[in-house]
N, C-alpha and C positions, 0 to 999 in steps of 0.2 A: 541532491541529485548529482548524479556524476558532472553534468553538464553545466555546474553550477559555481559558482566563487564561493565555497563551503567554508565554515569554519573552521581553524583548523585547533586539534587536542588544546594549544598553547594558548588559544585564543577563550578557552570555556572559562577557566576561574573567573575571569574578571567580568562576562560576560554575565553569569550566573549571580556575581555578587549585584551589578547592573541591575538582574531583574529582581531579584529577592530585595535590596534597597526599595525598589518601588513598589511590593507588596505583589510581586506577582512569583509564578512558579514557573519553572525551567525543564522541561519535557525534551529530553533528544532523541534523534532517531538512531535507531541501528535497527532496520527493519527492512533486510536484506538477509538471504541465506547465505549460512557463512560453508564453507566447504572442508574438508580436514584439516588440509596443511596453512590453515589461517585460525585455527583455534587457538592456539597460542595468544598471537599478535589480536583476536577478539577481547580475549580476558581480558589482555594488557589495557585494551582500549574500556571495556567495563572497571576498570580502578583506575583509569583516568578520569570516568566521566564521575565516579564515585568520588575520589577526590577532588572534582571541581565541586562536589554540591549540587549537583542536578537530582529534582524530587523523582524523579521516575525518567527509564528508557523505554519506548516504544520500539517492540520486537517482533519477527515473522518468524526467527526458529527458534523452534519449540525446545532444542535443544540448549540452545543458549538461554532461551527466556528463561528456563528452570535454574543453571550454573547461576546468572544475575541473581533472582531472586533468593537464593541459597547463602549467596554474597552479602543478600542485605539491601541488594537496591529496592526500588520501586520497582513495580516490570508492567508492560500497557499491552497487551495486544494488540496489535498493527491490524489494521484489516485486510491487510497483506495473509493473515491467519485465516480468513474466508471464514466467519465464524458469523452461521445464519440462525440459530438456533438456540436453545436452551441447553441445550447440550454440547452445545460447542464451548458456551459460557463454565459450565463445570467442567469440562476437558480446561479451559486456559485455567480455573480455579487450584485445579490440583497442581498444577505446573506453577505455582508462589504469584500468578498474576493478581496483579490489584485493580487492574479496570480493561473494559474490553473496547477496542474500538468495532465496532457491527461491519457487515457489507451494507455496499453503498444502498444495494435493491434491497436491505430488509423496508418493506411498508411501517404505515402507522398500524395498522390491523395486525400485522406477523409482532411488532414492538408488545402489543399487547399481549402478546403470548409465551414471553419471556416470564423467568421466574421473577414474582412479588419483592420487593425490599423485605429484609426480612425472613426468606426464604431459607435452606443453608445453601443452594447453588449460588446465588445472586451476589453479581457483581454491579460498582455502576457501570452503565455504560455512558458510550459515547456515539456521536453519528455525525456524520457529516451535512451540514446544510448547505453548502455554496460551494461554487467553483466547477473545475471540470470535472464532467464524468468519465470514468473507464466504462469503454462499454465491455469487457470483458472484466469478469469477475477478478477483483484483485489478489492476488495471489495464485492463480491461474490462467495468466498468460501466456504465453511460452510462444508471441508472433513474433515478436522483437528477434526473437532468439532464432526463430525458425526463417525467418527471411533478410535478417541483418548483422545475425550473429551479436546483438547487445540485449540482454537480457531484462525483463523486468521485472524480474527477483532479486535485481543485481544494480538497481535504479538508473539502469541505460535505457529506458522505454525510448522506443524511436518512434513512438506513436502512429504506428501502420492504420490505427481506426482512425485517423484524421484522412488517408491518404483516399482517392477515385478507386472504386471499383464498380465494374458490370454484371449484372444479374444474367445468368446463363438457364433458360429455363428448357430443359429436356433437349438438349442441344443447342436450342436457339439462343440467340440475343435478343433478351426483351428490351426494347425502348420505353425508355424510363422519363424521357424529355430531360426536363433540368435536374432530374436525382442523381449523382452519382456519387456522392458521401456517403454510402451505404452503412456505414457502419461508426456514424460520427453524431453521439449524443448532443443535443442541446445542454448549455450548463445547469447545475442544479441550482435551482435559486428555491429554498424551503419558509422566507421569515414568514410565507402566510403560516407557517404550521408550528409554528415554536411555540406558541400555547399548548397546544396539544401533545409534543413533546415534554414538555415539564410534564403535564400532567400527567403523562406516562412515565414518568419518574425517569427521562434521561438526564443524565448529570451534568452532562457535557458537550461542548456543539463545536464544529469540526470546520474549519474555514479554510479551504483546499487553497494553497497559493504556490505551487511550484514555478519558479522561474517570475515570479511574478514584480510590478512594482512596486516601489515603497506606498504611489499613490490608489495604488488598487487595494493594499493592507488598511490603509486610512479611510478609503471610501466604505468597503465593504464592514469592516469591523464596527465604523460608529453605526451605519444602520442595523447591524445585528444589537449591537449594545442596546440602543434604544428598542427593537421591538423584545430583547430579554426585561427591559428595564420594565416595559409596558406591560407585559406576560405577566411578570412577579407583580406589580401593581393593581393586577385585575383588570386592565384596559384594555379594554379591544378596540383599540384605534389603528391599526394595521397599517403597513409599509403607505407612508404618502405616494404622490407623482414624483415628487423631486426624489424621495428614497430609490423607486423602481428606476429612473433617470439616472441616478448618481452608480448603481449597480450595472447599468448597461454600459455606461459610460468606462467603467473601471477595466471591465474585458467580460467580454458576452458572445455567443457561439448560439444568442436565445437563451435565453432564458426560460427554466419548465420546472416543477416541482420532481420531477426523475421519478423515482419509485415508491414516492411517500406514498401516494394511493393505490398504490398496484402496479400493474402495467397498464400502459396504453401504446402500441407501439404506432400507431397514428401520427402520435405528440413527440414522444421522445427523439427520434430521428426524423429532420424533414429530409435528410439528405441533400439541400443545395448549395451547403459549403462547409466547410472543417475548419476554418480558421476566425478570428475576430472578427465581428462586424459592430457591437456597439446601438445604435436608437436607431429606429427602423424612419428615415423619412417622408418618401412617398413613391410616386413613378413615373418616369420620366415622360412627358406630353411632346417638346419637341427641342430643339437644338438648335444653336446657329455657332459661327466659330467659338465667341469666350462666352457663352450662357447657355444654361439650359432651364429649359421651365416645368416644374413638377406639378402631378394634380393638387398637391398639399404639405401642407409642412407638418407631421405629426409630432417634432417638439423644434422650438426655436433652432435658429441660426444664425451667427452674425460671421463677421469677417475673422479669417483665419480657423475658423476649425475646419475640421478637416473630412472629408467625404470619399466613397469608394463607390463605382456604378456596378452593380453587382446583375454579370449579364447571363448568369447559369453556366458559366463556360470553365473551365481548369482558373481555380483560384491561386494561382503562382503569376495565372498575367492578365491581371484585373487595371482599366484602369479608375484614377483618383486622382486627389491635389486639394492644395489648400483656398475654401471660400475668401476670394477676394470683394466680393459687396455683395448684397442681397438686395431685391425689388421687389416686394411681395411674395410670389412663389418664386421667382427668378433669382438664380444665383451665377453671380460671374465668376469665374476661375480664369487662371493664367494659360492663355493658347497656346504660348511657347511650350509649353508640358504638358499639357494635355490638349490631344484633339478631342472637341466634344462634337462634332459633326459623326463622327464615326459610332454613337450609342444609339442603336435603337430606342423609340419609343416602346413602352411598356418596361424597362427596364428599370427595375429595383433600387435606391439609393439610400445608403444607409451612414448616418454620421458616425466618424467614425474614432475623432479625437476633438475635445472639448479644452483647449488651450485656459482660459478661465478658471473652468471646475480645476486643472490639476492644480494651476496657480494657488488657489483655496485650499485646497487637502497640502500640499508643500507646507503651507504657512502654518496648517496647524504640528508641523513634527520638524518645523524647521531648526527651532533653536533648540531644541532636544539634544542636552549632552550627557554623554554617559560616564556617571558620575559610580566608577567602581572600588573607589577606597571601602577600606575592612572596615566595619563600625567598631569604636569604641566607648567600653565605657566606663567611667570613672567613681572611685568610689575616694571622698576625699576627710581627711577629720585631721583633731591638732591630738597630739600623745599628750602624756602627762608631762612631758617638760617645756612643753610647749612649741613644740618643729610641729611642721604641717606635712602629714603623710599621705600623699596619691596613689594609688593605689590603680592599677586598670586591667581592662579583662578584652582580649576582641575574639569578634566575631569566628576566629577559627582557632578560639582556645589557648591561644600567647596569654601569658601574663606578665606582669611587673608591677615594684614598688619603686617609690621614691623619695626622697625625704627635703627636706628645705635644711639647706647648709646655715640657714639662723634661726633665733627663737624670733614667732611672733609678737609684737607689742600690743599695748594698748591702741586700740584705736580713736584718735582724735578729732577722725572727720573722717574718713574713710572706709569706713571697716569690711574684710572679709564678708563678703557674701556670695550666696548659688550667683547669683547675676553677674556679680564682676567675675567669678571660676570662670564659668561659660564661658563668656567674652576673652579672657584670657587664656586659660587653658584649652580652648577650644579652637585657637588658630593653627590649626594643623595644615595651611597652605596647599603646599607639592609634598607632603608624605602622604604616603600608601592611606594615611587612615582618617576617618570622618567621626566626630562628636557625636556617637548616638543618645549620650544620657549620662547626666551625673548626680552622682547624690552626696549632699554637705551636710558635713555633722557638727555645727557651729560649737562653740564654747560654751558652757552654760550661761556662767558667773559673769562675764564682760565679753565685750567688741575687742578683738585683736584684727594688726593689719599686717600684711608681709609687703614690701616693696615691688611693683610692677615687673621689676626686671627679674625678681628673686622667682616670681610664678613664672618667667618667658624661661627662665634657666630650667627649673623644674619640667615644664614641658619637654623640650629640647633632651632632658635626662630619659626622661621616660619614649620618647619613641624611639631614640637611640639603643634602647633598652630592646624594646620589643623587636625593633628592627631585626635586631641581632640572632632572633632566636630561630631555631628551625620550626615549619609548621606541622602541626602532628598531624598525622590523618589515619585514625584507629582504622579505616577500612582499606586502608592501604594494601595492594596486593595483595586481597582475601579471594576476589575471583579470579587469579593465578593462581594462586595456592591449590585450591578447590580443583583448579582444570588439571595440575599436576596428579594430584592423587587419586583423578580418577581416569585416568588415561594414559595410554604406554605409550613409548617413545620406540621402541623396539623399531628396525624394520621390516617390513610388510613379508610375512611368511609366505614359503611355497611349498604345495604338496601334490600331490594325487590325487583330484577330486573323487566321489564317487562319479558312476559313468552321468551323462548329460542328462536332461532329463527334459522336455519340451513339452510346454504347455502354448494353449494355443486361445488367442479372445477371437470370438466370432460374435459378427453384428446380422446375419441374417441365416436362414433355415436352412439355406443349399449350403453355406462356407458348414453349418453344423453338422448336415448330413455328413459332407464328404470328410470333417473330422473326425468324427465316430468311426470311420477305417481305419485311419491311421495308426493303433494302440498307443496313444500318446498317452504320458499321465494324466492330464486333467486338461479340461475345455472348460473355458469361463464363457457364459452367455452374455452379451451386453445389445438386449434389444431393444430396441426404443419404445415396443408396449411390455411391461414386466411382464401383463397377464399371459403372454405368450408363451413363458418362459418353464412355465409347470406345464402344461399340455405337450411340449418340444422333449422335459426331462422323462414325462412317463411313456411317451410314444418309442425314446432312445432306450427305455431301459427292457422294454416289453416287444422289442426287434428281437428277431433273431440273429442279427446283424452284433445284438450286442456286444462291445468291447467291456468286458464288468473290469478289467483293472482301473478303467479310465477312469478317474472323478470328475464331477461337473460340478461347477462352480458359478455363482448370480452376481451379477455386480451392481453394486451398487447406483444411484443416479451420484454425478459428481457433487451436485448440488443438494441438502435436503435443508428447508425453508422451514421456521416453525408454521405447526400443523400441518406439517405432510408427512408427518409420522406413518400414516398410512400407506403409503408407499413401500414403505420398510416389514409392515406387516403382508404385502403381496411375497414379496423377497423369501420372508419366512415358511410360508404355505406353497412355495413352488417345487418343495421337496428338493432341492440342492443339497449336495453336500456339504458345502460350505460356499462363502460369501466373499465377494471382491469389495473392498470396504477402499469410499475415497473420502473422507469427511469422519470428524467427530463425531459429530450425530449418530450415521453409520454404526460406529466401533461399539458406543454406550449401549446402543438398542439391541447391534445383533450378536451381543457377546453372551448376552443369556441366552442364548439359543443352543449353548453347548457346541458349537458346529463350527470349525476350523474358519478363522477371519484369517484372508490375504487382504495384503494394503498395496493400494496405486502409487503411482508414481503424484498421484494429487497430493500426497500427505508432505512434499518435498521434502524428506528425509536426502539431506546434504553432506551429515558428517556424522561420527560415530555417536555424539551424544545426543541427534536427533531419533538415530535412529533406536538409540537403549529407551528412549522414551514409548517409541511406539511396541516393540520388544515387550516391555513390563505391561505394556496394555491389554497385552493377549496377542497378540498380532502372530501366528505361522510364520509367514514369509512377507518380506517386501519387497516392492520395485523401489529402487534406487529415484530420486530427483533426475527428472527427464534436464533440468539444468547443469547436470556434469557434465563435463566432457572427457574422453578416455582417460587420459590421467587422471582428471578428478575422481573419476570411478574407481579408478583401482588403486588409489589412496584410500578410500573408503572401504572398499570389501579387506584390505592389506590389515585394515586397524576395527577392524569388527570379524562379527563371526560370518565368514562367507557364504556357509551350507543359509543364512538365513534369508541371502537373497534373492531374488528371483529380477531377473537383469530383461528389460524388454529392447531386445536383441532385431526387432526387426517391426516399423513403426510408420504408419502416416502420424508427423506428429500433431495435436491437437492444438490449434494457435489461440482459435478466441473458442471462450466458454463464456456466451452470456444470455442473460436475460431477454435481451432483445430478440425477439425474432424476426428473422428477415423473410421466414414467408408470409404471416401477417401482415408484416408492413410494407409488402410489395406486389403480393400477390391476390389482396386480398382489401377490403375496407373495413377488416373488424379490428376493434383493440386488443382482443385477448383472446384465449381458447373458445371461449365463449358462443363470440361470432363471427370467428373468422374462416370458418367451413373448413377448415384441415387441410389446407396445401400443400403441406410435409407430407401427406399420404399420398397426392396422387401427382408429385412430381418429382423428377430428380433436377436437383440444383446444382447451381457451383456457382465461384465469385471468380471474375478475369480481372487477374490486379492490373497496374499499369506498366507491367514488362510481358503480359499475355499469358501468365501459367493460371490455369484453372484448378478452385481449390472446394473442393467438395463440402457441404452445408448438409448436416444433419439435425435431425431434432431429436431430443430424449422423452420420456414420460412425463416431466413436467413441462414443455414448452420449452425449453431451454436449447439455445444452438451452440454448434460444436463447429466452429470452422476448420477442417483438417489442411495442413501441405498436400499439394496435389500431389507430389513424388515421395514416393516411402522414402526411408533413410532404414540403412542396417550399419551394424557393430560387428559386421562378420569381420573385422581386420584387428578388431581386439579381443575375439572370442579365444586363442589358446591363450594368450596372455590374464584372461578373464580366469582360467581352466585352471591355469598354474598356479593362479591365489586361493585355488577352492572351490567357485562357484560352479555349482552343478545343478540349476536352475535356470532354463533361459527361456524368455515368453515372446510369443508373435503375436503382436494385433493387427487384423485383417482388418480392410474399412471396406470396399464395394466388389473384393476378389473374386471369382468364381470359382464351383469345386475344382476342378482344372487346373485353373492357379493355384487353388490352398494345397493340394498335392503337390505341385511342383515347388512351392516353397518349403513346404517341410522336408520334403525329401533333400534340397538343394544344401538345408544344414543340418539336415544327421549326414550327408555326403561331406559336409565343411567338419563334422566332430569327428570323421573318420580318417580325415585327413586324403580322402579322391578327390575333396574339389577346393581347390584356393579360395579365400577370399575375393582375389581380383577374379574369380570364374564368376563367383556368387552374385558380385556386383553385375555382372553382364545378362547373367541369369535371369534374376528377380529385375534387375531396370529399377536398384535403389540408389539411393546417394550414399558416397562411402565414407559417415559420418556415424558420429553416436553422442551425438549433444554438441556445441557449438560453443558453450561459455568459459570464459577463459577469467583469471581471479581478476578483482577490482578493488578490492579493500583496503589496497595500500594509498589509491588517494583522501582517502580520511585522514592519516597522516603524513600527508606530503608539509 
């Protein structure tokens, strides 16, 4: 994480020989999009990580992840990849991927629906059991970005879904009492289900710890270890008290199973705080200055742990302090720090640090060193005239011999053996290297002995030896190589585009009508019922009104889940010309259709060799990564073919995309579509963050919400600089416009492409921010 004491390039070899010494495997991330003018310095960093020996890199562009596995690494899909599907699985397949990490929301039920072992699509996968959730879809965030300018593509998440927001319902302010975490998951706690995952043939299990402590890695992993140990045993003796204790204790926001069995948006978000609270203990009865008395203790307390009175109010000013005695329900705290006369009764207390348990989890990785010497190993015998020849080999391919400066004797009482080598040959102290294994090819005919010192000199020869030599590493500079020769270094050409060409996404009937005036190329429908979206095409085509140059175009949902294939088959039968594809899934299913695929800005296509990726897939045109920002854009159209992009030039941008619904779980008592009577249909929403700007809440055809920036942002101040690379493609998405406006906007930038209206008119005009993406590079602190 950006925000974090990272390793750094220098620090992998030794770290990697650490973990492979101890039988385990070295997994690192690069699962961030990289942007053009860091392709380069990516590779360099891919035959770093290559020559330290790490078994696989876990990756989010699709661009890179292919150059890696071409290289020869391992390659992981991130779930940064948003890969819900079976087809998402065979999209990473064909890109050299070896294993998929899933999204956090695939269920046990969707897991089943993945391709068999055995299959030709099937990878294994991976999922996450523990830890925090994003409630937006990973790899489709873009809040960080949109209200902080740190991206979460770019591992700056400034985590806005922890932060207070207000439910705004049809103008009003609903009173929500103590909910105002609206958008702040409970942590995922899965071990009741880890049977059931094996048994679904997941490979792999995912222990989320960003930023986290060494004691929270120790708590959490040995109780996952034990219920995998139990699961593979056939035991179903499940997480004890003390497991669920020691898991709260570690860092806890609640603990819930997330999306293993669907949705429940009930459970998932309680909304009454975003940040750590740890074993829930009772509720406060009454107060006097240093004690307060609860109805109960729901798990022990003694002196010095640590508590928080959790009163429903803005958790930045909570008070707490450390348990100085207990009396039954009665716990005394220090008055000088905390006034306890000031807590209501009925308020919530929750422990919140267990001074003991960390002591215990300390103790178990306290004396933990890491012991990263190269392994070697010895191969030792006498020649025919009797000198003793060592021979070694290490761990990264060095070799050497060496020979004993005298003839062995008869032995009299001593004789050469494996036990005394080891023992002596094996004291390799302060050099670099460790005794993995030797093998002794004694004499036949007689016991021979060499002199103690005469084997310490021998040693001494031989690491001196190996010391000296340089280490090879065949993979060395292979993904440089590879990035050279397929990329040009040229600078970013300028021409004459052809003339502009304006497509326009519309989310309701009226922004459609008043499109269809316009003779714009192509209108992309994105409604939130699909079935809408054929009855709107043949009503537009059978007007007399008709524009027939125009194309119409169906988009996609962003998200498609396995088995909702069916979705994709509305998409097909709504008679569209072709298709706004944001997802794998998407591209696989609707590329048999014959029918021109455009690709979203969901696909984060950041740099040229993401985007030759989607290019070879069939893909017409693309939106650029809504995470560029103008420079970074016009590096990218500069070093790719411009005519292929299609640049969304004028944007509420889309912040969270997730599972969650927040009219279900606010407006309503049902868990899921189910029963929760459609509040998306007969309300208009928006969310008041905590600086007062209102940010409009949509729902799509799977239940899925969409939180937009309340204020568009346009790119009209890099539109001729856009012009001059090429790009003759430029797309507007409307979110709640009226015809009124949709006219006045387009007209506002065919007036910006003719050059009557400036830029700074355009901004005044339309009432957008005068931006076009926000993120700025980051990749150089990897090696700082």
């Amino acid at each position: 994480r950006l925000r974090a004491d990272n390793f750094s390039v220098e620090d992998l070899p030794r770290l990697v020989r650490f973990l492979h010494t101890n039988g385990l495997k070295a997994y690192a991330t690069l699962n961030v999009l990289i942007f053009q003018n860091e392709l380069r310095q990516a590779a360099e960093l891919l035959d770093a990580l290559a020559a330290a020996g790490v078994d696989a890199v876990i990756m989010q562009d699709v661009g890179l992840a292919r150059l890696a596995a071409q290289a020869g690494l391992g390659v992981h899909a991130s779930t940064q990849m948003t890969i819900t599907s079976a087809e998402g699985v065979a999209f990473a397949k064909d890109l050299g991927v070896r294993r998929v990490v899933v999204a956090r929301e695939t269920s046990l039920k969707e897991l089943a629906r993945f391709s068999a072992p055995g299959s030709p699509d099937w990878l294994p996968l991976e999922t996450f059991v523990h830890g925090a959730l994003c409630v937006a879809y990973s790899g489709q965030c873009l809040t960080s970005e949109a209200l902080g300018q740190r991206s979460a593509n770019r591992g700056e998440c400034a985590q806005a879904c922890r932060m207070p927001y207000q439910l705004v319902v049809d103008g009003e302010l609903k009173d929500l009492g103590d909910k105002r975490y609206l958008l702040s998951p409970q942590d995922l706690a899965a071990v009741n289900e880890i049977p059931e995952l094996i048994r679904l043939g997941v490979r792999s299990f995912k222990i989320e710890g960003r930023l986290k402590a060494p004691e929270y890695v120790a708590a959490v992993c040995r109780v996952y270890r034990k219920a995998i140990d139990e699961a593979l045993a056939q035991r179903s003796v499940g997480p004890s008290p003390e497991d669920h204790y020691d898991l709260e204790m570690s860092f806890s926001r609640g603990l819930f199973s997330g999306w293993m069995h669907g949705v429940n948006h009930q459970r998932l978000v309680h909304a009454r705080f975003g940040k750590k609270r740890g074993a829930f203990l009772g509720h406060v009865v009454s107060t006097s200055r240093a004690a307060v008395t609860l109805d109960h203790l729901t798990v022990p307390v003694k002196p010095g742990d640590g508590i928080v009175f959790d009163e429903g109010r803005d958790t930045e000013h909570e008070t707490g302090g450390r348990v100085f005695s207990v009396r039954g329900v009665s716990l005394t705290l220090d008055p000088e720090r905390v006034d306890l006369r000031r807590i209501p009764p009925g308020t919530r207390v929750w422990k919140t640090n267990d001074p003991a348990l960390d002591k215990e989890l300390r103790a178990g990785f306290a004396g933990v060193k890491i012991d990263d010497r190269i392994g070697l190993e010895l191969n030792v015998c006498f020649d025919d005239a009797g000198f003793l020849e060592v021979r070694g080999r290490t761990a990264d391919a060095r070799e050497a011999r060496v020979r004993s400066a005298i003839i062995a004797q008869p032995a009299l009482r001593h004789p050469l053996t494996a036990v005394v080598l080891n023992e002596q040959l094996g004291r390799l102290g302060e050099t670099p290297f460790r005794l993995e294994g030797l093998a002794f090819s004694p004499c036949t005919n007689q016991e021979l002995m060499l002199p103690l010192s005469e084997l310490g000199r021998l040693r001494r020869e031989l690491v001196s030896e190996l010391e000296a030599q340089p280490i090879e590493n065949s993979t060395s500079r292979k993904a440089l190589h590879l990035l050279e020769e397929k990329i040009t270094t040229s600078e970013p050409h300028c021409f004459t585009a052809p003339e502009p060409a304006f497509t326009l996404l519309c989310r309701t009937q009226e922004q459609f009508d008043a499109a269809l005036t316009l003779g714009l190329e192509a209108i992309t429908l994105d409604f939130e019922d699909i079935r809408r979206c054929g009855p709107a095409i043949a009503a537009a085509r059978s007007s007399a009104g008709e524009i027939p140059a125009t194309k119409i175009f169906v988009a996609s949902p962003r998200i498609i889940k396995a088995g909702e294939g069916g979705l994709l088959g509305l998409l097909e039968k709504s008679g569209a010309d072709g298709f706004l594809v944001r997802n794998a899934a998407a591209i696989e299913r609707l590329k048999q259709s014959g029918r021109p695929l455009v690709g979203d800005f969901s696909l984060n296509i950041a740099n040229a060799f993401s985007a030759s990726v989607y290019q070879e897939s069939g893909l017409t045109w693309c939106a650029p990564s809504f995470d560029l920002n103008s420079d970074q854009l016009c590096d990218l159209v500069g070093s790719f073919d411009p005519l292929w992009f299609e640049v969304v030039i004028h944007q509420h941008i889309p912040m969270f995309h997730m599972e969650h619904c927040v009219f279900a779980a606010f407006l309503s008592e049902g868990t899921d579509h189910t029963n929760c009577g459609r509040p998306c249909e007969k309300h208009r929403v928006t969310l008041r963050d905590r600086v007062g700007q209102h940010h409009p809440l949509l729902a799509d055809v799977g239940c899925r919400n969409t939180l937009f920036n309340g204020r568009a942002q346009s790119g009209a101040g890099v539109f001729h600089r856009l012009r001059q690379l090429g790009v003759s493609r430029f797309r507007i998405d409307l979110l709640d416009e009226s015809a009124n406006q949709v006219r006045q906007i387009v007209e506002a930038y065919r007036a910006l492409a003719t050059g009557s209206l400036s830029p700074e008119q355009l901004f005044d005009l339309v009432q957008a921010a005068r931006q076009l993406g926000v993120t700025g590079g980051t990749l150089t602190v990897l090696n700082r």
